[in-house]
N, C-alpha and C positions, 0 to 999 in steps of 0.2 A: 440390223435390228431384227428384219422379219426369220433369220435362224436363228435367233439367239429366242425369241419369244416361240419360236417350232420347239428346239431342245429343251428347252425349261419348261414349257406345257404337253410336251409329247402328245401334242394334236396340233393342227392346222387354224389359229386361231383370227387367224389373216379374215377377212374381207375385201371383196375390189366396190371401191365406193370412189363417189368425184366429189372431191369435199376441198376444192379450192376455195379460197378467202370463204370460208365457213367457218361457223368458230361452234365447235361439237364440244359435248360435255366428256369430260374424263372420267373413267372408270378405273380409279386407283388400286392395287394389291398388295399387300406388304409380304416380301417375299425373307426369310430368314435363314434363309437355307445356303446362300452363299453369300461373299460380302461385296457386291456390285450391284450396280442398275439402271438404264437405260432411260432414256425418253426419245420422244421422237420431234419434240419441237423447242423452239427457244423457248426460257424460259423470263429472258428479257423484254419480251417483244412485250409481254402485259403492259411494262411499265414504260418502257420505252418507244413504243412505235406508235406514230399517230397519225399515219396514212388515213386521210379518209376513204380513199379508195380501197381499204382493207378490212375486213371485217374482223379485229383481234378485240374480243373484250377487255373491259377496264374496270368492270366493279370494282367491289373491294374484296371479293372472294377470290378472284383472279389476280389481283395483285398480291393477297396474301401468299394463296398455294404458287405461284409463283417465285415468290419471295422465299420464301420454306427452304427452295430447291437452292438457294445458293453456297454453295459446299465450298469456295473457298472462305466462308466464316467457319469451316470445318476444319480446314488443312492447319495442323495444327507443325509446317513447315516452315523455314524459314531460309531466306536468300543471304550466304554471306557477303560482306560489304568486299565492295572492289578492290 
């Protein structure tokens, strides 16, 4: 991930931070210029993890954007039968 976000920003956009069970806000970009894109965390974990030893938010904001991210309601593929 951190060369794929160097060559599509053609800067150093990285930071070194300790952001264990921290739950940091997303700074979203809509990129259109080619047709993929990256994240760097589950996207399940909103809805599904409920470690209290974890710090993963659960609003409803979080579970929405979350939720957004599920591309196989996208895959518009299909599996032949056996």
């Amino acid at each position: 991930m951190q060369p794929l976000t160097f060559l599509m920003a053609i800067e150093n956009l990285l930071t070194k931070t300790t952001a264990e069970k921290m739950a940091l806000p997303l700074n979203l970009t809509t990129g259109r210029t080619y047709p993929f894109y990256g994240i760097q965390w589950h996207p399940g974990v909103n809805r599904f993890q409920w470690d209290p030893n974890l710090n993963f938010p659960h609003s409803s904001e979080a579970v929405r954007d979350a939720s957004s991210l599920n591309e196989g309601r996208r895959n518009l593929h299909h599996t032949r039968p056996a």
